[in-house]
Residue, then its C-alpha position, 0 to 999 in steps of 0.5 A: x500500500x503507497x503512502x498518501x498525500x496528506x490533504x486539509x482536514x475537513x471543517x468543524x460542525x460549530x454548534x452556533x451554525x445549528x440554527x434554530x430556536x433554541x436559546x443558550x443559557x448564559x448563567x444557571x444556578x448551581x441548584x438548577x445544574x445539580x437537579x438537571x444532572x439527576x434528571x438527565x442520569x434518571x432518564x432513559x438512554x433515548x431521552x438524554x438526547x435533547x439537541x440536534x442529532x445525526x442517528x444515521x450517515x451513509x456515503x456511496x461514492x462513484x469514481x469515474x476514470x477522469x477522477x470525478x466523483x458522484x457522491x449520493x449522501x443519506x442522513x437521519x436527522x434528529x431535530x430533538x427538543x431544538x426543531x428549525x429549518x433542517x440539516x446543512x453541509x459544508x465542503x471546502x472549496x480549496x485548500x493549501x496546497x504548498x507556499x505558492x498555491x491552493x488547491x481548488x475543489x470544484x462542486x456541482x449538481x447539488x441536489x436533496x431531497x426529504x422524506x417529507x418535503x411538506x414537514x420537512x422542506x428541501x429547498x437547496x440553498x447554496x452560498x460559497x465564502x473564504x474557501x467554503x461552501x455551504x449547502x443549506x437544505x430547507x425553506x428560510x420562512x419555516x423554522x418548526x421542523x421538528x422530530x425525525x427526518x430522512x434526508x438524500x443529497x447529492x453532488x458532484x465534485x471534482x479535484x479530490x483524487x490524487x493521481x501518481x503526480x501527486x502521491x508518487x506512487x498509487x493513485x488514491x482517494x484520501x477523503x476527509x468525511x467528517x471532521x471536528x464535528x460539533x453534533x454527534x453523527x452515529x452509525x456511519x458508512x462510506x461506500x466507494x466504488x472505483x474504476x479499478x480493483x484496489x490496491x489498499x483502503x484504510x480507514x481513521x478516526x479520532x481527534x485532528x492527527x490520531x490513527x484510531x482504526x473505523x470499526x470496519x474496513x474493507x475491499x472487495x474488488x473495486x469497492x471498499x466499505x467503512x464503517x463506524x459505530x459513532x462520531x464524538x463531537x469534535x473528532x473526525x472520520x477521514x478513508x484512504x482508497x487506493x487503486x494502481x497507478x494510471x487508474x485516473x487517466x491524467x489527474x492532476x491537482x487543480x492548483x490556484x497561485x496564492x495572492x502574495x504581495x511579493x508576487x503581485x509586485x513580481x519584477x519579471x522581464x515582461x512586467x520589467x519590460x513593462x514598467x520600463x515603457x510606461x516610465x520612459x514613455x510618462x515621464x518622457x512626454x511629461x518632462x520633455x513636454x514642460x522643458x520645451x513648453x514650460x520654458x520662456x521664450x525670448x527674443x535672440x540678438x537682443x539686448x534684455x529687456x527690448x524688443x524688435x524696433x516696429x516696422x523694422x522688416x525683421x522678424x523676431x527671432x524666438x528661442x527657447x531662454x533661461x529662467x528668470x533666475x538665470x537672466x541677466x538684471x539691469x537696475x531699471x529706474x521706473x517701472x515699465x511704461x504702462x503696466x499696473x503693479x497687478x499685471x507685473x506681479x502676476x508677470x513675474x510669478x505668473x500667478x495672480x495672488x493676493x498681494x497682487x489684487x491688494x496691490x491693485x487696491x492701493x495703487x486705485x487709493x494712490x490713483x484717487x479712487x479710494x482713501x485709505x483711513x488707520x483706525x486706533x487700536x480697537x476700532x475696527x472702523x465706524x459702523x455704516x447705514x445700508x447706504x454706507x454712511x456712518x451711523x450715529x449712535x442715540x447721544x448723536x456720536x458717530x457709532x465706532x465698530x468696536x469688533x476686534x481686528x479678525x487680522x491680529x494686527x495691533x491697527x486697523x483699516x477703512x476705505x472710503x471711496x472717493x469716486x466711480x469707477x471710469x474707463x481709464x480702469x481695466x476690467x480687472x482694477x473695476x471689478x476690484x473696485x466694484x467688489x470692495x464697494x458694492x452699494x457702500x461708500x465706506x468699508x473696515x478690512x474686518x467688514x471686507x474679510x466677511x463680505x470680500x472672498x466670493x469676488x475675490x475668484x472673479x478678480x483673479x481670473x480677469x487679471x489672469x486673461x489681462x496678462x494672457x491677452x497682453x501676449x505676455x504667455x504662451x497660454x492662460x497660467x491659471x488655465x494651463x497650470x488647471x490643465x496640468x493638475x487635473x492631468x496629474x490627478x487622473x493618472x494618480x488615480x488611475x495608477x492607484x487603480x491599476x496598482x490594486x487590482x494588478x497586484x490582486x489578481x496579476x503580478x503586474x502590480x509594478x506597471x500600476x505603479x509606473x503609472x502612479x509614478x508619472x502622474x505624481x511627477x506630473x503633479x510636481x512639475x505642474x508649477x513649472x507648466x505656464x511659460x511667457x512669450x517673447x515679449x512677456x519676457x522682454x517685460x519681466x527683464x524690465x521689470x525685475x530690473x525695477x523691483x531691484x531698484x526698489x530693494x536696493x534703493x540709497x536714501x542719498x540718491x533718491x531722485x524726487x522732483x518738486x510735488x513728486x510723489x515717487x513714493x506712493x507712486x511705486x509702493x504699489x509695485x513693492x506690495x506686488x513684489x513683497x518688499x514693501x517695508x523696504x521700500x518705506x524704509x528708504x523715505x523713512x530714512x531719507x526724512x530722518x536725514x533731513x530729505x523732502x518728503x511729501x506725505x501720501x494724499x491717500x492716506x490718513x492715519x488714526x486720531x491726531x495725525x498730521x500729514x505734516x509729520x507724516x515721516x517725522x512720526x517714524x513707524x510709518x513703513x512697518x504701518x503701512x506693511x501691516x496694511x498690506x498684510x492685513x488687506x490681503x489676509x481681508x480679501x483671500x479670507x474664506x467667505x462665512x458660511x460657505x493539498x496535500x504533499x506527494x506522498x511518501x509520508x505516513x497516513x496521519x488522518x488527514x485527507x482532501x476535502x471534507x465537510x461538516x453537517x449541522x441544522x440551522 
């Protein structure tokens, strides 16, 4: 007799799974637990019993050549005191068969049939879950079956036999019938009839492992029969049945690879091949794509910062030039002719940010179009009628906001406007103007933080197609930078997605996350994505040259005319490039050294100010950078509300397959 393969232990019978009504007493009295002991030990044999029992369990089984099995099941079922629905089965549907692979079993054609199916229904239901199938016979809606019932499944399955490949010698049935059961089965019997005479049966019980001999076993030609008296709760029934080698033609386990993450991530040449391609490919195409696209272009055989005389018959030679941070700065003195601070501040980080719009609000104060007013500390501002003029209080005072500052800062702001929006203003500077206004004449930065944020989108996106349609970038930055982002997201997500279901059901996984790759490197250069023309290049060398200025500005050389403001002339541009205390700090000095410096008509300080000691009063560049600070945290601020082994081991007990039995 050849060894045989050992395989699963079959699945236990857990007494939950038995259904029914029968309630589990969580706590009894050890009186009560004494006097049921007597009873039980007063009783006859055949009334001890009290829960669900099976009194008899008789397998036949026919193996066909190609080691499919027919399996015709008959079952006595005792619902004892505990009636329910009726019996259930449970086969496993696949098993471990080594370290890279499960061994599958395949069931079908289920059947059964009851003695009664009017008292004792035999609907079939079937549901497969983590390895197992559990056939449930009986009707859902009818829970009082009750006494003794007599029961036939069958079903076919294939994927338990085991060939000569398999066990290295016979070719055998090495069954799991019962295992761990949790209700006591009696009278037991297995009948297997095979294509061949055997060549061996054996036949085990007893706990996981042990080799108790069945009460019987035998083989008369190509039939073997087992038999056992009765099943304990928690122990097993497993037969061997062997016949010579080549009985079941080509039989070979039905093998399934093991999920494992190592593998899911298996480096192969084609998965290698694989990633290679989509990485060279991504991120060639994405990196090329922002080196020639998102590089500025610049006029060649040009002094930095011109352009081509006009009408001069030549046309302008365009390549491909440096960053900004790579170009050569010459100090321009003024800022470029007719450019507002908004658009060149948008120009030199191509973006169109806060700073920008507040310098577009200053520059509109230092136009006329509004008046800027410090408010002391802790008086946000006086308090305005739906008409926007100051409201009084019952005594006839003017009625101050005393609403803390929302900035932080140890000062406060209004605007006044001072007149109407006109046509000498771009789209983008009446918008803005529009905005801060509304229908009032007056407004605090704490009011504006509330009220301010939902148009803040709207002034943006004007300033962004001012710059675009000034031919200063090869395509909207905001729409361009949009266009990249979203691109970026898609492939993450779609790496993502590959990623998981490759690494699940392929060993492909690496390719998922080549894609990842390139849409997080997407992500990353998305900044880098808008680029400036020819002429949007000219102008940034024009105006880096004048924000040089500004930072490096001598006190002693300040160039200021008679009446000239050239402070409040070119504050806007120091809010716009972020230097704006540097810029103050430059008059601030001058006046200290005995300079003469206008004070700014656009702005009025708190109580007691005197324009005349506007420099003399010192402070005022750290107030006026407070103001910047302050107006752009008002305006961005967001608006309230919003197997077994071959074989040459001993027989241990354990088989293929299996199955457990129950009621439910």
């Amino acid at each position: 007799m050849t060894s045989p393969a050992a395989s699963p232990a079959a699945p236990a019978l857990h007494p939950l799974a038995l259904g029914g009504r029968r309630l589990v007493l969580a706590t009894v009295a050890v009186v009560a637990l004494v006097a049921a002991l007597l009873l039980a030990l007063a009783l006859p044999a055949g009334a001890a019993t009290s829960g669900n029992e099976i009194t008899r369990y008789d397998v036949e089984v026919d193996l066909a050549r190609d080691g499919t099995m027919d399996v015709v099941l008959d079952l006595d079922f005792d619902f004892g005191d505990d009636p329910g629905r009726g019996p259930y089965l449970t086969f496993p549907t696949s098993m471990r068969f080594d370290d890279d692979s499960d061994r599958v079993f395949a069931y079908s054609n289920v059947t059964a049939r009851s003695d009664d199916p009017a008292a004792a229904p035999d609907d079939v239901n079937l549901e497969e879950e983590s390895g197992w199938l559990q056939v449930r016979i009986g009707d859902e809606d009818v829970d009082d079956v009750e006494g003794v019932h007599r029961y036939r499944i069958t079903y076919t399955v294939r994927g338990l036999v085991n060939g000569t490949s398999t066990t290295g010698g016979d070719d055998e049935l090495f069954w799991n019938v019962l295992s761990d059961t949790a209700i006591p089965v009696g009278d037991l019997s297995v009948t297997v009839r095979g294509p061949a005479d055997l060549t061996g049966i054996e036949c085990v019980t007893g706990p996981r492992g042990a080799r108790n001999p069945c009460d019987d076993a035998r083989a008369d030609g190509s039939t073997a029969t087992y038999a056992l008296g009765a099943l304990p709760e928690g122990q097993a029934l497993t037969v061997l049945a062997q016949f010579p080698a080549g009985t079941f033609r080509d039989v070979e386990p039905v093998l399934r690879e093991r999920w494992q993450l190592g593998k899911a991530f298996s480096l192969t040449p084609w998965t290698g091949v694989a990633t290679a391609a989509v990485l060279l490919v991504g991120l060639g195409v994405a990196l090329g794509r922002v080196r020639q696209r998102g590089r500025d272009a610049r006029y060649l055989h040009q002094v930095p910062g011109t352009t081509p005389e006009p009408g001069s018959g030549g046309v302008a030679s365009v390549g491909l030039g440096s960053s900004s941070r790579e170009m050569p700065i010459a100090v321009h003195l003024a800022p470029p002719a007719g450019f507002r601070p908004g658009q060149l501040g948008t120009l030199v980080d191509e973006r169109a940010d806060p700073h920008d719009v507040t310098a577009t609000l200053v520059d509109l104060a230092v136009r006329g179009y509004l008046r800027i007013e410090e408010i002391e500390p802790g008086r946000s501002g006086a308090a305005e009628g739906e008409d926007g003029s100051e409201r009084e209080s019952e005594d006839g005072e003017v009625d101050e906001d005393t609403t803390a500052d929302a900035t932080g800062l140890a000062s406060s702001w209004r605007l006044i406007r001072e007149r109407a929006p006109d046509d000498a203003l771009v789209p983008y500077e009446r918008a803005l103007l529009e905005a801060v206004f509304t229908d009032r004449s007056r407004v605090s930065l704490t009011q504006l933080r509330a009220t301010f944020a939902s148009s803040m989108s709207a002034v943006q996106r004007l300033l962004y197609e001012d710059v675009t349609a000034r031919g200063w970038f090869r395509g909207n930055p905001s729409a361009v930078r949009r266009n990249w982002y979203v691109t970026g997201t898609v492939l993450t997500l779609v790496g993502l997605l590959l990623t998981f279901f490759l690494a699940v059901l392929t060993r492909w996984g690496l390719v998922g996350l080549a894609v990842l790759v390139v849409g997080v490197v997407v992500l990353a250069v998305a900044h880098a994505a808008p680029a400036r023309t020819a002429e949007g290049t000219a102008v940034l060398s024009q105006t880096l040259g004048f924000k040089q200025y500004l930072a490096t500005a001598d006190p002693d050389r300040l160039r200021i005319a008679a009446g000239e403001d050239l402070f409040s002339q070119y504050l806007p541009y120091a809010i716009a490039f972020g230097i704006t205390e540097q810029w103050a700090g430059v008059f601030q000095e001058a006046a200290a050294r005995g300079a003469s410096v206008p004070a700014p008509t656009w702005y009025a300080g708190a109580s007691g100010y005197n324009p005349a000691l506007f420099w003399a009063a010192g402070g005022f560049g750290q107030s006026v950078d407070q103001f910047s600070e302050a107006a752009t945290q008002s305006i961005s601020a967001p608006t309230p509300g919003t197997t077994g082994s071959s074989g040459s081991g001993s027989f241990s007990g354990g088989g293929v397959g299996g199955g457990s039995v129950g009621g439910w």
